[in-house]
N, C-alpha and C positions, 0 to 999 in steps of 0.2 A: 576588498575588506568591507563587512557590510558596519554599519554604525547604526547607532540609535539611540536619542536621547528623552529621556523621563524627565520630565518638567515637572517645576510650580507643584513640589509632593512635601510630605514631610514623612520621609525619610528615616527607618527606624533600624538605625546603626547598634552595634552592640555595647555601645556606652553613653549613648546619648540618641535624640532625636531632632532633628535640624530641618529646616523648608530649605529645598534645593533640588537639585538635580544631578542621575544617575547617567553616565556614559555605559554605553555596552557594544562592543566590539566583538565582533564573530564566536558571540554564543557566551563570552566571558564580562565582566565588569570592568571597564576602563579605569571610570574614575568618580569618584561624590564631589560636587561642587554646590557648596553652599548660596543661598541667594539665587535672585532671578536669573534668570539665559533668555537673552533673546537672538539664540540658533536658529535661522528658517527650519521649518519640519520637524520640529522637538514635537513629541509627544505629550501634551499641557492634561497633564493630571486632577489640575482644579481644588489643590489643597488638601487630595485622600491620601490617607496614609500609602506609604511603600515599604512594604516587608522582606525579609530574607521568604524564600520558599517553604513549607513546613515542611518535617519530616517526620513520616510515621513509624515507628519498629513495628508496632503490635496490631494489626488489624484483623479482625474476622469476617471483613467486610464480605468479599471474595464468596467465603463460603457461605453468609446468607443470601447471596446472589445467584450459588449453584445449587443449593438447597432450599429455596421460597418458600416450603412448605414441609412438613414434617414427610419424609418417604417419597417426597416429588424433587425429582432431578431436572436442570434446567442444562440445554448444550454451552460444555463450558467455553466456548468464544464466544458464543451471546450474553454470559456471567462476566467475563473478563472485560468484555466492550461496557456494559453496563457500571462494573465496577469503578474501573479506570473513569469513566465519565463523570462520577458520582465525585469520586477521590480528589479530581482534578479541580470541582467544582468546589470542593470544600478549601482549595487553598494549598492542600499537599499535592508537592511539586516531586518528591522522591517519597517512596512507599515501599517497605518491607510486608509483603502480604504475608499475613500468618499461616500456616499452613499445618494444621493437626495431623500427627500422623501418632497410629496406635486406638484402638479400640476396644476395650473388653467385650464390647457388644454385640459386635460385624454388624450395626444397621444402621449406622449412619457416615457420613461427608468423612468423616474421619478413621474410618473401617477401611476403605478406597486407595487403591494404586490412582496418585496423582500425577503422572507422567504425562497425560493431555492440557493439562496445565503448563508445563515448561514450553510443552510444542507452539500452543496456542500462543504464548507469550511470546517468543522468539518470530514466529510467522507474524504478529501484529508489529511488532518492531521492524521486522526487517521491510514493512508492507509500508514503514510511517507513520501507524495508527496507533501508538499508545500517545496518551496525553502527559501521564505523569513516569516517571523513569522507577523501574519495578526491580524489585529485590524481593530476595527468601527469607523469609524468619518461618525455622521448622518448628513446632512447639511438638515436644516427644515427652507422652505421657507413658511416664514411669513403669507403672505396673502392667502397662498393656501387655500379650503377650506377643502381637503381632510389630511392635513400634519400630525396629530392627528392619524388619522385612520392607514397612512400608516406609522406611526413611533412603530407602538403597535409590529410587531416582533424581534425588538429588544430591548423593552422597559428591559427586564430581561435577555439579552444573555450574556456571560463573556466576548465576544470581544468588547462590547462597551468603548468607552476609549475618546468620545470626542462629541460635539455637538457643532456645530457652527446655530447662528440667522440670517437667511438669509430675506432682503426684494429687489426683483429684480425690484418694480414700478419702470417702464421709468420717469424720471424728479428727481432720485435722486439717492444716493450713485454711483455705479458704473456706472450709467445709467445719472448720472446727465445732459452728453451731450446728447440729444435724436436723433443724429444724430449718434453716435456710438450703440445708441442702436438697428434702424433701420437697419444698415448694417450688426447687430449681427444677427438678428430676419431673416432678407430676406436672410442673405446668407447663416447660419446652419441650420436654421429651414425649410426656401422654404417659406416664407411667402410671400405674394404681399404687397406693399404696404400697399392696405388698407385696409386689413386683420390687418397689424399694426397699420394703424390710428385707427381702431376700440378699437383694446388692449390697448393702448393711452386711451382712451375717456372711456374705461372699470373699468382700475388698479385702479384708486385713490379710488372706490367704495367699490372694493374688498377689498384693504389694509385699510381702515377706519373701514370696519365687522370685520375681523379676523386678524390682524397683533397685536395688541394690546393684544385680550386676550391668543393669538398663545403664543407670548414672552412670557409673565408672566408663561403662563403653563411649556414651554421648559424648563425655568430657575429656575424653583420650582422645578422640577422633577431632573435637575445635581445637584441641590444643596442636596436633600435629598438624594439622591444616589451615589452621591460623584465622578460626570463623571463632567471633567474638560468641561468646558462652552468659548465657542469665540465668537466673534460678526465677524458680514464679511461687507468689504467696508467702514469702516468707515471714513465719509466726514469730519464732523465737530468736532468739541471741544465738543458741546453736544451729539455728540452721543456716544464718547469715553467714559464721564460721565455716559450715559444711559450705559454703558457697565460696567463700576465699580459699579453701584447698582444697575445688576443682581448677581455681582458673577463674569461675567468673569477674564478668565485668560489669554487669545489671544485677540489679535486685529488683523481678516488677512486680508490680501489684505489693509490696510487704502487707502483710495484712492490722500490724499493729504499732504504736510509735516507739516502741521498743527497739524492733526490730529494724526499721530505719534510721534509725539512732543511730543503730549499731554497724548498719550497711554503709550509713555516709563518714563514722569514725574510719572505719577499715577502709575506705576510697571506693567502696562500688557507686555506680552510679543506681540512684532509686528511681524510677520508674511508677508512675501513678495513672490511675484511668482521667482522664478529660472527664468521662459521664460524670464520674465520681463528683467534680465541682460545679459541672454547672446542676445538676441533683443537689446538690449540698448533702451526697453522705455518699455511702454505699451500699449499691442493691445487697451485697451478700452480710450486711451488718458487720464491716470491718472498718477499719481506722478512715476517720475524712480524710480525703486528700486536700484540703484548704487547711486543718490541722498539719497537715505533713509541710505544707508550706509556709504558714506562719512560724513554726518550730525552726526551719531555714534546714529540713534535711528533706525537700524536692530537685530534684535536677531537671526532672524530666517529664512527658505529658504524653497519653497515646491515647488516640481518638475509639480505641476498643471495640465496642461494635457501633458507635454512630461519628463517620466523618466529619462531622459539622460541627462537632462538641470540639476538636481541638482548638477552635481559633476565639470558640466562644470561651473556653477556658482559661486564656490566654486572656483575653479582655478582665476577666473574673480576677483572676490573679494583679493583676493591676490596680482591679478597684478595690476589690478587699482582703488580701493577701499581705499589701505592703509594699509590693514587688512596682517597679518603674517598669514604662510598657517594655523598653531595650529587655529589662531581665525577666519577662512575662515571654517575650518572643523569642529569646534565648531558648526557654523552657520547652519550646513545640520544633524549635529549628536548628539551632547550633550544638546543644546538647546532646540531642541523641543521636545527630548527625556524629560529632565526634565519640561517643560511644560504642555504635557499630563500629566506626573506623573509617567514615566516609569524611576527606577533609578538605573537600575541594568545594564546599555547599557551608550551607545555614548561618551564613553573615551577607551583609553588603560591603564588603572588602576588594580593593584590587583586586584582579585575578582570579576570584573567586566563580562561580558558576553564575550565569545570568539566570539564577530560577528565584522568579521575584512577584507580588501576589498585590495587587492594588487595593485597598481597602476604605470604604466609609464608612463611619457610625452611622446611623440607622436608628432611634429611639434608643441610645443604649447599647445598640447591638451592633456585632462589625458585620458587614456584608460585603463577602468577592463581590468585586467588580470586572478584574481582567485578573490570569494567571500568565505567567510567560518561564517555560522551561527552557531551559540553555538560549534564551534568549530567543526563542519562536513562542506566541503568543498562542494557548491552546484553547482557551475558554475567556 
């Protein structure tokens, strides 16, 4: 049986914070013992904090790894090793990599059969090389007409663990301002203009064909297969309602305090971007998420596309939220952990998973120091 003991920490339990020490016993959490240990060979922490592992639903990390550059493809096990290192370093310990599938456009990351992705993943694991323990979240955009098609290799793989109902038409959820849409489109994409007026004058076509029997299908297929279901963006009161009779169990990104209102009335869990607070707003002009949090209807925190923003968010929430750190690190670890449905992670409990994240403030700021997954130290 191998052992190992976390000394002299303090200890960020999910109701409290304590100086003491973690037992962890073959990859699992033995036990919390408050106060000093003087075990020969403890591992002496030095007073940084000790966390539950983070857990990510929604990352795009991945594909700005395989994509670096607009129309430049990078091999994706040199994406994934990079990823993974990136992830691992930021403190998440279990990661649902996002994965777009559906395209109106065919020219980018998300036009793409991602089947070299499962492979890459499976051969890195079974090699011993991933750091952080990797999960699917498919995000299937609506209107696309190909979404269907490119959702088929993951439709049966064991990492799928989530699917979120994406519809990006300009004139509404995220997009509702069409002035934030435009500035998305010309500045990531290289669009001209009226390349976007065209898209404009195009979308509503597309989304009237297939957005409608898209949904229906996506959320017949979680629900017989038992992959938790979210809806993305949501604006209004109705569409929070269109979310509770799919099934869903997320609500991410809501775009307005309405509608999280209304997601956290009904029991979905709300889901917020990380950039979003440590920014203090949202790139696409939509509802703060430190508003969402002082209001008391956040659950939940995903690092979106900068890993580093989770943990820093997590601090944030703590110092100007209201929130005690236990329920600041709840928000990045145990929440969305039980959301997906993963419930063997995201506390420092008995029994629980040895995926645990050493932390020191730094000017204000927390900065990993060690990560350790089921109880092997990766970074």
């Amino acid at each position: 049986m191998k052992e190992q003991i976390f000394s002299n920490a303090r200890i960020v339990l999910p109701n409290e914070v304590v100086h003491g020490s973690v037992q962890v016993r073959d990859g699992r959490i033995g036990a919390v013992h408050a106060g000093a240990t003087s075990v020969p060979g403890a591992h002496d922490l030095h007073g940084d904090h000790l966390l539950p592992g983070l857990v990510e639903v929604h990352t795009d990390n991945l594909e700005r790894h395989v994509t670096p550059r607009p129309k430049v493809s990078f091999p994706m096990q040199g994406a994934v090793q990079a990823h993974d290192a990136e992830i691992a370093a930021a403190g998440i310990t279990t990661v649902l990599d996002a994965i777009g599938v559906g395209d109106p456009y065919g020219d980018g990351f998300r036009s793409r059969d991602q089947s070299a992705l499962l492979e890459v993943l499976d051969r890195l694991e079974a090699a011993g090389s991933l750091r952080a323990d990797h999960h699917i979240h498919v995000r299937c955009e609506l209107p696309a007409p190909n979404a269907r098609e490119l959702f088929e290799p993951f439709r049966a793989h064991r990492r799928l663990r989530l699917i979120s109902l994406m519809d990006h038409t300009p004139g509404q959820r995220q997009w509702t301002d069409i002035r934030h849409a435009r500035t998305y489109y010309t500045g990531k994409k290289g669009w001209s203009d009226a390349q976007f007026d065209e898209e404009v004058r195009l979308a509503p076509e597309r989304q009237a064909r297939y957005a409608a029997p898209h949904r229906a299908w996506f959320a017949e297929f979680a629900r017989e297969h038992g992959v938790a279901l979210a809806t993305h963006d949501d604006t209004t009161i109705g569409h929070v309602d269109e979310a509770c009779a799919l099934g869903a169990a997320m609500s991410e990104f809501p775009t307005t305090l309405a509608a999280a209102r209304h997601a956290k009335h009904k029991g979905l869990s709300t889901v917020a971007g990380a950039p979003n607070v440590v920014r203090g707003g949202s790139h696409s002009g939509n509802v703060s998420a430190l508003e969402l949090a002082r209001e008391g209807v956040l659950d939940a925190l995903s690092s979106d596309y900068v890993p580093g923003s989770l943990l820093m968010a997590a601090w944030l929430l703590s110092r100007e939220a209201g929130f005690s750190l236990s329920e600041a690190i709840a928000v990045v670890s145990l929440h969305p952990a039980r959301a997906c449905g993963l419930h063997d992670r995201g506390a420092i409990v008995d029994g629980a998973r040895a995926d645990l994240v050493r932390v020191r403030e730094i000017g204000a700021q927390p900065v990993v120091r060690e990560v350790i997954v089921n109880g092997t130290r990766v970074c």
